[in-house]
Every structure is written in C-alpha cells, then in structure tokens.
C-alpha positions in Angstrom: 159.3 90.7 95.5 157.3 92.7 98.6 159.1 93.0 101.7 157.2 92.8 105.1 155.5 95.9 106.4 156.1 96.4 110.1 153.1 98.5 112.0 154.2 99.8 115.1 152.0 101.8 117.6 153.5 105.0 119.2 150.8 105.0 122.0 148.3 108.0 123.1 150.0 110.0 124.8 154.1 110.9 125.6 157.2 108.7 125.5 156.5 107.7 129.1 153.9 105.1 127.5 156.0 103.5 125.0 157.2 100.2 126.1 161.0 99.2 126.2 160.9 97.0 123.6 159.4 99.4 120.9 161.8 102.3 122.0 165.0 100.2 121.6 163.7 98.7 118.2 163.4 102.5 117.0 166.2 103.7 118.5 168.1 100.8 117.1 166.7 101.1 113.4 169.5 101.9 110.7 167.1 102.5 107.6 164.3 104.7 107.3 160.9 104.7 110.0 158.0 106.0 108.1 155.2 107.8 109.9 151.7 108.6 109.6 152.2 111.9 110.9 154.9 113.5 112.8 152.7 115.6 115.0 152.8 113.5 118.0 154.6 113.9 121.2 156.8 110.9 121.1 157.8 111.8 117.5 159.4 115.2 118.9 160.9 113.1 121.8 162.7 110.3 119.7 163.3 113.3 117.2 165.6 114.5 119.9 167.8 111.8 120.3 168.9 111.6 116.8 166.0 109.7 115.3 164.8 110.3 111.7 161.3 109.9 109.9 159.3 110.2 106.8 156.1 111.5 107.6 153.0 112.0 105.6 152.2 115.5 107.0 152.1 116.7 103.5 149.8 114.4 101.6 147.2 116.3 104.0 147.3 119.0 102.5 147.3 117.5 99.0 144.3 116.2 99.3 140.6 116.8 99.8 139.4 114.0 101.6 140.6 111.4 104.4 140.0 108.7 102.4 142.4 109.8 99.2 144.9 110.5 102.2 144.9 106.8 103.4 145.2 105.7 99.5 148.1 107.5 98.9 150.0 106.6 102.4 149.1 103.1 101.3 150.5 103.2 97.6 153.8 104.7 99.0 154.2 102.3 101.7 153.9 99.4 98.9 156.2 101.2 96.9 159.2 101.7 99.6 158.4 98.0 100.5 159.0 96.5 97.0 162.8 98.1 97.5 163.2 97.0 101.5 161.9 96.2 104.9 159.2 98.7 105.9 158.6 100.0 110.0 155.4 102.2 109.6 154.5 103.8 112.7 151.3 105.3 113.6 149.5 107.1 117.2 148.0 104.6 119.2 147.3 101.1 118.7 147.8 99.9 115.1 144.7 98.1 115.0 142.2 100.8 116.3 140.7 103.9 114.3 144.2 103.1 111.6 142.2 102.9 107.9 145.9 103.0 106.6 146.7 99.6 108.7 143.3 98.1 107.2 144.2 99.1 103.5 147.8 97.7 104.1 146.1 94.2 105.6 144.0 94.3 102.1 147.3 94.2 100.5 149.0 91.2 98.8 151.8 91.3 101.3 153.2 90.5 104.7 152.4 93.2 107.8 153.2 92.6 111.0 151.7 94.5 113.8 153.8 95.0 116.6 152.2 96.4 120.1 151.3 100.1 121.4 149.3 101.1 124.2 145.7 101.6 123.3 144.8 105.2 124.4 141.5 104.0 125.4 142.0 102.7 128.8 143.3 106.1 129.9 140.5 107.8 128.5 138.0 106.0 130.4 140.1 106.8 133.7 140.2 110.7 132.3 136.1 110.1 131.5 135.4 108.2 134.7 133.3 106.1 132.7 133.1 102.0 132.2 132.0 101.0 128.6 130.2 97.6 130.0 127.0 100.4 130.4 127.1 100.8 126.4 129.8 102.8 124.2 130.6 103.4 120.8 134.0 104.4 119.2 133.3 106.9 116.4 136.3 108.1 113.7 135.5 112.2 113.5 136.4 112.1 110.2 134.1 109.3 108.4 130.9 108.9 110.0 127.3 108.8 109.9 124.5 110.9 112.1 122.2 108.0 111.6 125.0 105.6 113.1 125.6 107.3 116.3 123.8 105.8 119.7 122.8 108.4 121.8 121.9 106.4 124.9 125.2 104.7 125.2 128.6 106.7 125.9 130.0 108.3 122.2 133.5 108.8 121.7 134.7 110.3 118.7 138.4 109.9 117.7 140.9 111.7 115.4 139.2 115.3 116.3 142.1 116.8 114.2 140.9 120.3 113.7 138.2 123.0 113.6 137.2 121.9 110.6 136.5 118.1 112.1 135.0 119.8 115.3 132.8 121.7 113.6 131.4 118.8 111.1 131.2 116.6 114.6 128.9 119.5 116.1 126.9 120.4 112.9 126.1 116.6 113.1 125.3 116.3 116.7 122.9 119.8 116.7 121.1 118.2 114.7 119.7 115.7 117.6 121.0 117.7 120.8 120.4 121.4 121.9 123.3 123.8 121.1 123.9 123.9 125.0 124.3 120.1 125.6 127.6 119.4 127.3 130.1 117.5 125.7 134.0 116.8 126.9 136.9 116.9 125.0 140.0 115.1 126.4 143.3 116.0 125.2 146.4 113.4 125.5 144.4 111.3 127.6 147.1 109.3 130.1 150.3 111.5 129.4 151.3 114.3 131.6 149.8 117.0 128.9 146.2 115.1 129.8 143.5 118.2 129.6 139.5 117.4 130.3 137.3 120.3 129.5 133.8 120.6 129.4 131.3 122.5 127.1 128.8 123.5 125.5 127.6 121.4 122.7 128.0 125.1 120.3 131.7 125.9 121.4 132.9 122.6 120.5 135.1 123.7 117.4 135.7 127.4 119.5 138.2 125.6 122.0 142.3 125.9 121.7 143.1 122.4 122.4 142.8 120.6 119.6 145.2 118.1 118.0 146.2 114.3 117.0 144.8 113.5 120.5 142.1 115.0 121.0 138.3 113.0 121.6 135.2 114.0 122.2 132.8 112.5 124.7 128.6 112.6 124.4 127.5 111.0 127.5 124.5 109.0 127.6 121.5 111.0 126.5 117.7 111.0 128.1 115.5 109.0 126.2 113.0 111.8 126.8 115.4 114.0 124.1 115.0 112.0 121.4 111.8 111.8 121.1 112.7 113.0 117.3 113.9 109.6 117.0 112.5 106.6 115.3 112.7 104.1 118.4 110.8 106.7 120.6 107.9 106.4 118.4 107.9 102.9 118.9 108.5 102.6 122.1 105.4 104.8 123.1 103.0 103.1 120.8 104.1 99.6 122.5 103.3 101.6 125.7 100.0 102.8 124.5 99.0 99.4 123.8 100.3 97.7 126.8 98.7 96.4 129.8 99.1 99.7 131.8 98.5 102.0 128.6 95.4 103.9 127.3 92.1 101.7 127.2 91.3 103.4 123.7 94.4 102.3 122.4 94.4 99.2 123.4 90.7 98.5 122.2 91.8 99.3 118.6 91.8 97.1 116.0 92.8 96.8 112.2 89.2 97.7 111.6 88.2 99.6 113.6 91.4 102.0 112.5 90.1 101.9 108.3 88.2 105.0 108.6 91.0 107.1 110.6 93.7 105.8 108.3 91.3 107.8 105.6 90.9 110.4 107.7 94.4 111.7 108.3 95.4 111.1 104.7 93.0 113.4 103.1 93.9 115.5 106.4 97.6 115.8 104.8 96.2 116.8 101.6 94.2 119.3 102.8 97.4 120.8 104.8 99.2 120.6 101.0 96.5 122.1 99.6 97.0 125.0 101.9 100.8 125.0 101.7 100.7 124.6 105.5 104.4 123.5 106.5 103.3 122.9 110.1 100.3 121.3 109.5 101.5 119.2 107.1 104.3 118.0 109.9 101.4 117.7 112.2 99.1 115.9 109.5 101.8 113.2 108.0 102.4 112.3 111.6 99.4 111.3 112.3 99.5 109.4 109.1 102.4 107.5 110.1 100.8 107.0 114.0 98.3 105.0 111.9 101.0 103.0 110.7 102.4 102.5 113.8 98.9 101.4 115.5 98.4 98.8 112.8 101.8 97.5 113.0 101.9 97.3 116.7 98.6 95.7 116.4 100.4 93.2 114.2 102.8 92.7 116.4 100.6 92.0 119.5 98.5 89.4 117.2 101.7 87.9 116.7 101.4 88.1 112.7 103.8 91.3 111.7 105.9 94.1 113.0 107.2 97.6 112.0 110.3 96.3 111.1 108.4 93.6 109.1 107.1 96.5 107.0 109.8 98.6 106.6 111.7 95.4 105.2 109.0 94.4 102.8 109.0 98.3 101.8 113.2 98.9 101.8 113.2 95.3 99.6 110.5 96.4 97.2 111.6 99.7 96.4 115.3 98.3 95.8 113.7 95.6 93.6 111.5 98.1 91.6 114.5 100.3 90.6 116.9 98.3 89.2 118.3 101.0 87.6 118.9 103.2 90.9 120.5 99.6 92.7 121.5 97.3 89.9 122.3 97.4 85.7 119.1 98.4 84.1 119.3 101.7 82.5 116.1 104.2 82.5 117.2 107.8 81.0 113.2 109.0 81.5 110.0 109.0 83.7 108.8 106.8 81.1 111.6 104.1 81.2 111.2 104.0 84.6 107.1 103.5 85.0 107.6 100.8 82.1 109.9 99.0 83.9 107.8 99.5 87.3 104.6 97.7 85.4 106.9 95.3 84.9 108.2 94.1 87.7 104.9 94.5 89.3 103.2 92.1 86.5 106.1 90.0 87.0 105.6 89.8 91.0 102.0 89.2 90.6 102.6 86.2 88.1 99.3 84.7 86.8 97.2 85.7 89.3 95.2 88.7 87.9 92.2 87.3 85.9 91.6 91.0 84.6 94.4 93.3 83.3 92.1 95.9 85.6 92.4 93.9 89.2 94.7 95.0 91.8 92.8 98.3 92.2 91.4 98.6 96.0 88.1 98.5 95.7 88.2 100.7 98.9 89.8 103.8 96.7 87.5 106.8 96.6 85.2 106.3 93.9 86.5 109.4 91.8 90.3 108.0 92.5 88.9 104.6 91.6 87.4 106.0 88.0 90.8 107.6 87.4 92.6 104.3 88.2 90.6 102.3 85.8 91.2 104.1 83.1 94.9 104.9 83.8 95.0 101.3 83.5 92.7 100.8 80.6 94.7 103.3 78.7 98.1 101.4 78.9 95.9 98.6 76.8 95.0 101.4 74.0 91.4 102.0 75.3 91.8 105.7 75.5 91.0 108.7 73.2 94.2 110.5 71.1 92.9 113.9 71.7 90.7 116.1 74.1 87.3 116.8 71.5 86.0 113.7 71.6 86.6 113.5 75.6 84.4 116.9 75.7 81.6 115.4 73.2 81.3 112.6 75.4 80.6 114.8 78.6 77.8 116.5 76.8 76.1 113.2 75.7 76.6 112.0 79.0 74.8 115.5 80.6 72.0 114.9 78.0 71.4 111.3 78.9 71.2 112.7 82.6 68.9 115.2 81.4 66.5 112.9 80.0 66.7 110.2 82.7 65.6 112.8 85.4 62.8 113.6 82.8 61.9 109.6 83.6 61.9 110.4 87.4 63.1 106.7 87.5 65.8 107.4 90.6 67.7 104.2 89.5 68.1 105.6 85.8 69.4 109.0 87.0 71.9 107.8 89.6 73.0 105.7 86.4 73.5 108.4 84.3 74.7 111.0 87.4 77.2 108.6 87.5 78.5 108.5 83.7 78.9 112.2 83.9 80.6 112.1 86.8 83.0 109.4 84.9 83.4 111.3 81.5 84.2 114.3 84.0 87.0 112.1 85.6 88.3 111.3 82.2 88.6 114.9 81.3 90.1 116.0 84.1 93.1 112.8 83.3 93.6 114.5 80.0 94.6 117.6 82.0 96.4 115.9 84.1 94.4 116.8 87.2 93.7 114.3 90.2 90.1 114.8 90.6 90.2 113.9 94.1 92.3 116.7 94.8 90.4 119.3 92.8 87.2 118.0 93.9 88.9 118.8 97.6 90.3 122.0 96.9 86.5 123.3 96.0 85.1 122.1 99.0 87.9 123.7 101.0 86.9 126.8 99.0 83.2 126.3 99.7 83.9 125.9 103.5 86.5 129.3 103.5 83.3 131.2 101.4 80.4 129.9 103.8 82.8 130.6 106.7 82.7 134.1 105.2 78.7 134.3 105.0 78.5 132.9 108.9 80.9 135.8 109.7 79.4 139.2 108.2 76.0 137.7 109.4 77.3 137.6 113.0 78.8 141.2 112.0 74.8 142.6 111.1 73.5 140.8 113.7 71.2 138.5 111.4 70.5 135.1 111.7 71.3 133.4 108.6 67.8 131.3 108.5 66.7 135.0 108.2 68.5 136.5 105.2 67.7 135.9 101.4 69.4 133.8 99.0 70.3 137.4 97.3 72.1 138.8 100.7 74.3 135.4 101.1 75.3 135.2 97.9 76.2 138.6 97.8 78.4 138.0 100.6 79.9 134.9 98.8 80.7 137.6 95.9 82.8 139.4 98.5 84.6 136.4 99.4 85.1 135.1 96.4 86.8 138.7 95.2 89.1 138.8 98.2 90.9 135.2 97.5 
C-alpha cells in the first residue's frame, strides 16, 4: 500500500506570504514535513518555532545533474510514502517550475496539491511588466538557446548559483552583446525584494544570488537578431512585397536558375581558397536563393520555407533509420546501401532506366561522373586503374585521327570521349572533377593576374610582349605558389 503524497507550496518570498491555513497545517503536523530544500526564508522562520524537516540539500551535491536530483527526491518520497502519509513541501507554487511535483504526478499513487502563492504576480509588480505583451517562463537549469523568444519578456527561474548564471549568460551572449542589460530580482514580494540591473557580462559576478532569484531579458529589437532565422524571412517577404525592391519582386523561379549556379560554384571557390569569411558570405547567398524561390512559392500560393524545411527535416529522418529508428549501419558503406534503398523504395516503379534521376541540368563533367557512379553500382566498372589509363589513350588517338578528318562533328565526338575517360580516371582517384577542373582555372586566373601585374610594373602593354616574356612571367608565378 502507497499512502497519499501531500504537495504544499511555501510561497516566493517570507512567512508574511504564507496563508493561514498552510501555516497552522505545518505548525500542527506531528510526523515528519519533507522539503525540497531548506534554503528558503520561511523554512528558517517555521524552523524557529520548533518545526522540523527533512530536506534534500544533500542529494545536491551527490549528484551531477538536476535531473538525477529530481529522480532521487522522487524515489525517496515513494519510499517514506509506502510506510505513511507524506507532506512534501517545496518554494513557490507546487505546480510551477516543480519537475519533482511532475515526476511524483507520473507516479502510481495519490498526490494532493495543496495552495502557495505563485511568486509570479510579485515579480511582475517588481518588473513593472504585464505578460499579455508576450512572456515566457524559462527553468535556468534545463533549457534550450533555440527555445528562448527574444521579442517577448524572458524570465528565467531557479537561478541557483554562479554556476547556473553563468550557463544562462554563456547562452544568452551567444544572441545579445556582452553589455545588454538584464535584471535580476531577488525574493520578489517579501521584504528582502532586491531589483538590480546589469550588464548582460556581469550576470554570474553579482552577490545576490539564491533559491529566489530570476532573471529578466526584456523584449529585444528585432533589428538585433538579424542572426536569427525569422529575420531572414521577414526581409525577403519585404523585398518582395508591394512596397519592396522592383528587382526582387520581378524575379521568378527562372529567371533565378542561373544565379542559383552562380553562388554555388561561388562557395566552392571560397572552399577552394579556405576563405572562412567568404565562405560565410558565399553560403549565404546560397541560402538567399533559397529563400527567393521559396518566397516566390509562397506568393504563387504553391510552397513555403517551412514547406521545405519539412519535406527536408522528414527526409533526412526517414533516410537514417539508423540515426532515428532500429536499423543498424556500423560503416559509410551500410549507410549509402541503405540510402539507395530507401531512395529506390520512394521512387517505386517509376524510373524506366536504373540511370534516371540525374538532372539533366548538372554540369556536364558532374553529369559524366554521376553516370557512371551509378553505372558502377550495376558492375559496369573497371577493377583496377590500367585499363582506365589504356582507355584515355585510345580515346586521345581517336581524337587525333578525327581532327586529321577536319569533320568538326567527328572531333567534338571524340573531344568528348576523352574528356569522359578523363572523368572516369579522375573517379578512380577519387577526385570530383568539377572541383579540380575549378581549382586550375582559379590557378590560371591567380597566374594571368600575375602577367597583367609585372606588365603594368615595365610599363608594356601586354598585346606588345612575346609569348616568351609572358610565360616567363607565368614561371615566376607559378614558383611563388
């Protein structure tokens, strides 16, 4: 048999806020009053009028985290309760910022909750604020940073220590400058009631920190977060709307393609050059693509952003089964297997060629490597790399002999076949051809650049010097990569 568990809230602040009819019931208890922790001020006060408790102060310290804390109140809650009637008492209202209440309500026995003042009405009179504008109620010590809600008032609770102020601030500097202001209220309603106001970077510096202390973010400027996903959308919708920028609002999914191509191989070149900032500035003006299209979508009435980041979230989930469900993959290998899969699986019977689903939009040298990544799954692929090299140098003789034809048809033919036997060499060595083929043109612009530069230094117009001079000059770049 489990007795009933009695939850009884001790208020915010001082004794002054406990009602009569909690005080007598404690004052009036014969057996044992358990508490969550005996560091609160109307602990000391009923301690002084002959009161006793078990507190939990210790299994604190026992423990690592706030979560095997709760457990182990919890478990020894249950346990005094299969011997008697429990009272449990805890700061504040039972029912707010109380995990121990919610694993006790999980429990497969009776618990009663009996009143305490909610220290939140005080705080809003300490704060000045009304929550009808827009306020969340944050627990210090289990939380998110992509939870919080900038633009509404934030309030976080159970501010225990330095160690929770500093984890709230880490979190918050991470969105706000290290001189934002933020409050901290102390005992909010009692007659020890303390408001100070500082820096955002001071936050875990101050004296005053304890059971009851909160911390208040007020509402943030939109125009500070423009780090923040919802900015971005809100200033594409603005772009495109009736009072935004005629270019923007002229765009279309077509006429977008080629700048969608652009900024991609854009990125590349900034990873190519091992450009952190550029490759910030270069990926986000990939994703404005994204945006454009999507908000295009949108306006057409067909799709939105959050229509693709669903389809994408939901993909990616259902394409590793064994990140979010049973399947087991131990290597790269298990897991491109099971990708093919699944994909095969979502196309159905659609493909009339094991090779479709390629874009046929894909850079031609991407598109070569494509088709015969995918022809090789079937087998169609050579076990080593001599043959590979034999079949470039058939395919540079047949070129040879087709520009002996002067037939332009047969030589763009055979151009082509080396260009595809190159492709398939470069797969062997597991190099993206694209990529290389991107690097050298880099490198031809950086060497040219070079040529253009000591010209201007002599004074000579390029049109001017001999093949000799220009490639001597390309020598000297070459030598000082």
């Amino acid at each position: 048999m489990t007795y009933p568990i009695e939850v009884i809230g001790l208020g915010g602040g001082d004794i002054n806020q406990l009602s009569l009819g909690i005080y007598r019931k404690l004052t009036n208890h014969q057996g044992q009053i358990y508490v969550r922790t005996e560091d609160h001020p109307v602990i000391d006060s009923l301690k002084e009028e002959g009161i006793q408790f078990v507190g939990f102060d210790e299994v604190y310290e026992r423990n690592d985290t706030f979560e095997a804390v709760y457990e182990q109140i919890t478990a020894r809650l249950m346990e005094a309760a299969e011997r008697q009637p429990v009272i449990y008492t805890v700061p504040g209202h039972p029912m707010l910022a109380e995990r121990t209440v919610q694993l006790l309500l999980e429990k497969d026995t009776e618990v009663k909750i009996v009143g305490g003042q909610s220290y939140l009405d005080d705080l809003f009179t300490a704060l000045k604020i009304d929550p009808i504008e827009g306020f969340q109620f944050v627990d210090a010590t289990s939380f998110k940073r992509n939870e919080l809600e900038y633009r509404h008032h934030l309030v976080f609770c159970q501010v225990y220590d330095e160690f929770i102020a500093s984890e709230v601030k880490l979190a918050l500097l991470e969105d706000l400058p290290h001189d934002h202001p933020v409050t901290i209220v102390e005992a909010a309603g009692s007659g020890d009631e303390k408001v100070v106001t500082v820096p955002l970077v001071e936050l875990d510096q101050t004296a005053t920190l304890s059971n009851l202390t909160s911390v208040y973010i007020p509402p943030v400027e939109e125009t500070e977060l423009n780090h923040q996903f919802f900015r971005l959308r809100e200033v594409i919708a603005e772009l495109r709307g009736p009072n935004g920028c005629p270019w923007d609002r002229k765009q279309t999914h077509e006429s977008l393609r080629k700048y969608l191509l652009e900024e991609a191989y854009e990125f590349i070149e900034a990873v190519n050059m091992e450009d952190d900032e550029a490759m910030v500035e270069e990926i986000g003006d990939v994703l404005l693509q994204v945006m454009l299209h999507s908000q295009i979508g949108e306006d057409e009435g067909f799709f939105t952003i959050d229509d693709v980041i669903n389809t994408i979230t939901t993909k990616m989930i259902r394409r590793h089964p064994h990140v979010f469900g049973d399947v087991k993959a131990d290597t790269a290998e298990d897991v491109v297997q099971n990708w093919e899969q699944i994909k095969k699986q979502e196309k159905g019977e659609a493909a009339t060629s094991f090779l479709d689903g390629i874009p046929s939009d894909l850079p031609q040298l991407l598109q070569s490597e494509e088709l015969q990544k995918k022809a090789a799954k079937k087998g169609f692929d050579w076990d080593s790399v001599e043959p590979i090299w034999a079949k470039v140098e058939e395919e540079l003789g047949e070129w040879k002999r087709a520009i002996d034809t002067g037939s332009l048809e047969e030589m763009e033919k055979e151009g082509g076949d080396v260009l595809f036997a190159i492709v398939n060499l470069a797969r062997y060595y597991k190099i993206n051809p694209e990529i290389a083929l991107s690097r050298t043109n880099q490198k031809f612009k950086s060497r040219f650049a070079y040529i253009e530069q000591r010209a201007a230094e002599i004074q000579k117009d390029m049109d001017d010097m001999t093949l000799e001079e220009m490639d001597g000059y390309w020598n000297e770049a070459k030598q000082s990569e």
